[in-house]
C-alpha positions as CSV (number, residue, x, y, z in Angstrom):
1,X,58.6,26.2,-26.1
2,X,62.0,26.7,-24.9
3,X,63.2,26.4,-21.2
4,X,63.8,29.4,-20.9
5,X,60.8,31.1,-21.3
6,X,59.2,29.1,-18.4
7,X,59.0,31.0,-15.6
8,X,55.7,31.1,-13.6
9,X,54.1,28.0,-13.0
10,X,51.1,27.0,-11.1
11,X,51.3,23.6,-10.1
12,X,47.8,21.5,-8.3
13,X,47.8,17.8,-6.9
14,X,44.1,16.7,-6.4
15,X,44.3,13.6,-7.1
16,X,44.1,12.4,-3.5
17,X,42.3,13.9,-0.3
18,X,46.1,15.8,0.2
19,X,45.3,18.6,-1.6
20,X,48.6,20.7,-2.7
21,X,48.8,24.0,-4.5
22,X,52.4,25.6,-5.5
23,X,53.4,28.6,-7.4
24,X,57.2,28.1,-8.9
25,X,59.7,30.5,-10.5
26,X,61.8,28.7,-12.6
27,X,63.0,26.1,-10.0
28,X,62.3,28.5,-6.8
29,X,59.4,27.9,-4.4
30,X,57.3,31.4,-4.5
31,X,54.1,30.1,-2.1
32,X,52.9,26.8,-1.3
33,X,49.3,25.9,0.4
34,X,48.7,22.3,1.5
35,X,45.5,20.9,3.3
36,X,43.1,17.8,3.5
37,X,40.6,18.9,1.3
38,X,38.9,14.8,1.6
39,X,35.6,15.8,-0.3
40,X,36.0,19.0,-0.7
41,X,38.1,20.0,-3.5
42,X,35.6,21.7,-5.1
43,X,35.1,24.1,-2.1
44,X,38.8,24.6,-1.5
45,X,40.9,24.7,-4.7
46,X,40.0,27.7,-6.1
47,X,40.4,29.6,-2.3
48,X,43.9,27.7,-2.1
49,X,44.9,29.0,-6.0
50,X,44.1,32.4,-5.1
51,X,46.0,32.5,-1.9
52,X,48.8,31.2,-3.6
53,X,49.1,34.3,-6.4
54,X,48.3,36.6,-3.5
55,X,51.3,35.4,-1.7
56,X,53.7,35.5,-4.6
57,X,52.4,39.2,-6.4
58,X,51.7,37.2,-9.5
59,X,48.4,36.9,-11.1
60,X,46.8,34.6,-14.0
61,X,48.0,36.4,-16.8
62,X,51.7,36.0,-15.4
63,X,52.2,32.6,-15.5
64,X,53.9,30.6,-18.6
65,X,52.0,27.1,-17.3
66,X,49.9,25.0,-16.1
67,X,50.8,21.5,-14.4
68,X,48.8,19.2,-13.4
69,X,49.3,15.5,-11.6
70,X,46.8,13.8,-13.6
71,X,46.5,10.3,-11.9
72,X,45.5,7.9,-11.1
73,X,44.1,8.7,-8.0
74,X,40.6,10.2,-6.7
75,X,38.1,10.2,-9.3
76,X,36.8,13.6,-8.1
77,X,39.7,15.2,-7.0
78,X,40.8,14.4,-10.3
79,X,38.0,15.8,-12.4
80,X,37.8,19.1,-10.3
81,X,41.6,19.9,-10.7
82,X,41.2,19.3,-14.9
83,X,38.3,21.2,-14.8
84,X,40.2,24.1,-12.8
85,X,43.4,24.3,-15.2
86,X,41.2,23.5,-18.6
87,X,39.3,27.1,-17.7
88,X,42.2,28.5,-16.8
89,X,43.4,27.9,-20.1
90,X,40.5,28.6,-22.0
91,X,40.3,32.2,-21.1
92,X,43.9,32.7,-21.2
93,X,45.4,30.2,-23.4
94,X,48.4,29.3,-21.2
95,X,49.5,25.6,-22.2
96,X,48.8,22.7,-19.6
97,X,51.1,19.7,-19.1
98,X,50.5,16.5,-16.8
99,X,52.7,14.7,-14.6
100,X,51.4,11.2,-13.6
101,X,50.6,11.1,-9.6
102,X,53.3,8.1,-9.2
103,X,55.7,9.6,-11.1
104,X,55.2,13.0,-9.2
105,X,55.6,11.0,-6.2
106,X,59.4,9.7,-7.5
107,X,60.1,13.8,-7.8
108,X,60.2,13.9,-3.8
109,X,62.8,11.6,-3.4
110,X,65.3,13.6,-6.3
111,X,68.4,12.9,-4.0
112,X,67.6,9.0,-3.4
113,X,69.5,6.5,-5.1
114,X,67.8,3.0,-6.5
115,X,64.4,1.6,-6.8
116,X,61.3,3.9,-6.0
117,X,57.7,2.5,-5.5
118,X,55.6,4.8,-4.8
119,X,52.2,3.3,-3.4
120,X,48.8,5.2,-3.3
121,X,45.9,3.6,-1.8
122,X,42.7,2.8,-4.6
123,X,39.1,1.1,-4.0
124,X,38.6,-2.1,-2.8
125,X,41.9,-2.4,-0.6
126,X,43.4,-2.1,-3.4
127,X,46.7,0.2,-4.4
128,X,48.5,2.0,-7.3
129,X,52.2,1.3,-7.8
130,X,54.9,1.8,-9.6
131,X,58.4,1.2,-9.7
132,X,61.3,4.5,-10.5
133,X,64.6,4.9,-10.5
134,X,67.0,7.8,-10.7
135,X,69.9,7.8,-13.5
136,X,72.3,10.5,-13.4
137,X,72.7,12.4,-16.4
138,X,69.6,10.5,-18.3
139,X,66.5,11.4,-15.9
140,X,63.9,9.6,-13.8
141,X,63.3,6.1,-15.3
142,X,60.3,3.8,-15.5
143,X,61.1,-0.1,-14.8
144,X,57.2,-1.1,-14.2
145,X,54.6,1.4,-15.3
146,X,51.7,2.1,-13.1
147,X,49.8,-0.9,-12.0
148,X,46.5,-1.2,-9.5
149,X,46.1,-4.6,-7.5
150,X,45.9,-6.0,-4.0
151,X,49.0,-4.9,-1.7
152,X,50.6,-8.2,-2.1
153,X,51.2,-7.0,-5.8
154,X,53.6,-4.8,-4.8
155,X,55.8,-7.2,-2.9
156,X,55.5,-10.0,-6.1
157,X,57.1,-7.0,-8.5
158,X,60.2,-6.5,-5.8
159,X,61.1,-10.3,-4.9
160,X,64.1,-9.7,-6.8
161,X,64.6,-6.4,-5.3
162,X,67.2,-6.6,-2.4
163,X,66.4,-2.9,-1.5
164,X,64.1,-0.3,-2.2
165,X,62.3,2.5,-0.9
166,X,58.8,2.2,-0.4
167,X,56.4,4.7,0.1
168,X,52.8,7.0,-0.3
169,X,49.7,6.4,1.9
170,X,49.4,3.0,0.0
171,X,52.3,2.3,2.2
172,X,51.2,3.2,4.9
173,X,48.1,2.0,5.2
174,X,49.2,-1.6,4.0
175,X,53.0,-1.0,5.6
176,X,52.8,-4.5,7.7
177,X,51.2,-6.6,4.6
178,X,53.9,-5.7,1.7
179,X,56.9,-5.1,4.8
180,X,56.3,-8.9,5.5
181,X,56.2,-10.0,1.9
182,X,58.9,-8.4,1.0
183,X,60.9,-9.1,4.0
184,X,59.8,-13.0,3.5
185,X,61.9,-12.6,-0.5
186,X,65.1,-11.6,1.3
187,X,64.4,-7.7,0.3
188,X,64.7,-4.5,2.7
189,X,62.5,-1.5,2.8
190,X,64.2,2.1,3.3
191,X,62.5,4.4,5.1
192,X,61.4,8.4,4.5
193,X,60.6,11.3,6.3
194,X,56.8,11.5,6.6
195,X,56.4,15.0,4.5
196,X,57.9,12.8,1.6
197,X,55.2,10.6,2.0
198,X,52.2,12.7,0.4
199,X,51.8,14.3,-2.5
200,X,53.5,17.6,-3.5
201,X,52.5,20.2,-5.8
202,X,56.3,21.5,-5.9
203,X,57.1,18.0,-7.5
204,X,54.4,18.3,-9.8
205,X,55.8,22.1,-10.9
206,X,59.3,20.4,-11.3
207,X,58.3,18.0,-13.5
208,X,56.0,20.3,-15.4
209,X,58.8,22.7,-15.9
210,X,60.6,20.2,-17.6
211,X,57.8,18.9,-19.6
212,X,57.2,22.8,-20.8
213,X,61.0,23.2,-21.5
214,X,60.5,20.4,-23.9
215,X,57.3,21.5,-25.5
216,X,55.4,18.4,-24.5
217,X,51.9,20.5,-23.7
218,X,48.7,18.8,-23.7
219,X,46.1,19.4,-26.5
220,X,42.3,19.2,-26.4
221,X,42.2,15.5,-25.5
222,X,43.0,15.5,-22.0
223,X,41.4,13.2,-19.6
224,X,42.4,11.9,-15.9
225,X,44.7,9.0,-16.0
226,X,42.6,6.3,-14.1
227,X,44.4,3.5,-13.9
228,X,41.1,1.3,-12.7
229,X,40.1,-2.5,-12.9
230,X,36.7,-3.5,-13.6
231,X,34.7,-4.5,-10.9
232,X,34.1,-7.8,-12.8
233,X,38.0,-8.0,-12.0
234,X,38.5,-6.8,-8.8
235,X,35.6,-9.6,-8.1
236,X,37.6,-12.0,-9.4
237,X,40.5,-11.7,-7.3
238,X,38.3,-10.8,-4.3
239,X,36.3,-14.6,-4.7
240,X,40.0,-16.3,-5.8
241,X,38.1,-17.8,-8.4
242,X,35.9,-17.7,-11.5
243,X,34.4,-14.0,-12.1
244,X,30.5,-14.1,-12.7
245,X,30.6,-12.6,-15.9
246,X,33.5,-15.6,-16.8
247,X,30.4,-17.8,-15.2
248,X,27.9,-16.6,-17.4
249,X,30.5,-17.2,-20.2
250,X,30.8,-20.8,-19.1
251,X,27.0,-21.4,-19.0
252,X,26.4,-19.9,-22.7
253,X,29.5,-21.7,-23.9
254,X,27.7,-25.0,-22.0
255,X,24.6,-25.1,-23.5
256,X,25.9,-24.5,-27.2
257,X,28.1,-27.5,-26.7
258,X,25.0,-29.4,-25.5
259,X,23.1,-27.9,-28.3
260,X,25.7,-29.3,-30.8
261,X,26.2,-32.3,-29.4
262,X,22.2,-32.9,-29.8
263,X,22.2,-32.1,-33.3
264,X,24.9,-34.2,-34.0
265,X,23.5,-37.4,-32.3
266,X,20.2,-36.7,-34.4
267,X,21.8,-36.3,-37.3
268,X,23.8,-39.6,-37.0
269,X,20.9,-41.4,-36.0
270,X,18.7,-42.7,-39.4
271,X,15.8,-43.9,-37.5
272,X,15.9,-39.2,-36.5
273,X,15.5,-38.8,-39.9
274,X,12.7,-40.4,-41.0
């Protein structure tokens, strides 16, 4: 598909309880509803969608694409807005892409020069992160690809980091933790406006217009991008030592040793074998 053929494009961000709806015209803002829909995406997006058409004079059948921030994020938020755009496209065959949720994150900060870690919170006190930069000329880059851990994650990735800008409501529900680590590696933390801080659909229609300019649609294998640790994992780290299901491991691993060993003394013993 070639850019310029894109024109309308409907643009949803579920993947948190920020829920953010956008219709775009090439790069121009037509409507835009945003709302906490925590729990209730599947009450709201399809009221929020229609709204959004309403206000622009465009309908279903207008629109050139779909895009979608496709996670990591809220497991149902996520599975509600795929479910939305996938019947969206099954009546009316208009192609879908995906922007990751951290890399739509990056998109609000276009104008801001060097390292971007956007940080959205997960189970468990737990966060997603990654790192961004933007080149000119080349694009938004990737230095570390989405990652899910405790806080102090994030400030172990940026030790090196002497400045960066740090946000998402990861940040700021874990601002003092990964401020003081961070701080403690010689590193500073800019600051952005609060409206930067959440997701935006707009971002997500940016980055799915460029996606759709370069043809890269999604086919019929399209899932959310989770981005989870097990829970035998996030046990692990929460104990700060062995997992059960490593303990388990152990005790097998025990008694087969023991079992050998048994053998073996029987076997080198002549008065066993008689």
């Amino acid at each position: 598909m070639k850019s310029k053929s894109v024109q309308h494009v409907l643009a949803i961000d579920t993947a948190t309880a920020w829920q953010t709806v956008a219709l775009l015209e090439h790069d121009q803002v037509l409507a835009l509803v945003e709302q906490d829909a925590q729990g209730s995406h599947a009450r709201s997006l399809m009221g929020a969608i229609d709204r959004v058409l309403r206000e622009a004079g465009v309908t279903l059948k207008d629109l050139q694409g779909l895009a979608l921030s496709i996670g990591p994020g809220s497991f149902t938020g996520l599975r509600v807005g795929l479910a939305t755009l996938l019947g969206f496209r099954a009546v009316l065959g208009t192609p879908i892409v995906t922007v990751p949720t951290l890399e739509a994150l990056a998109w609000n900060l276009r104008e801001v020069k060097g390292l971007l870690v956007p940080v959205l919170k997960s189970r468990h006190n737990e966060v997603y992160w990654a790192v961004y930069e933007w080149v000119p000329g080349t694009g938004l880059r990737t230095h570390v690809a989405e990652q899910v851990g405790p806080p102090a994650s994030v400030a172990r990735a940026l030790q090196d980091a002497k400045a960066c800008t740090v946000f998402g409501d990861g940040w700021q529900a874990y601002e003092k933790d990964i401020r003081e680590a961070i701080d403690a590696a010689g590193g500073q933390v800019r600051e952005v406006r609060p409206e930067q801080q959440r997701p935006s659909a707009v971002s997500v229609g940016l980055a799915g217009r460029q996606r759709l300019g370069a043809g890269q649609v999604e086919g019929h294998q399209l899932v959310p991008r989770y981005v989870q640790r097990t829970e035998a994992e996030v046990k692990f780290d929460e104990q700060q030592g062995v997992s059960a299901l490593e303990r388990r491991r152990q005790r097998v691993a025990t008694k087969l040793a023991q079992g050998r060993r048994a053998r073996g003394r029987k076997e080198a013993d002549p008065r066993a074998r008689k």
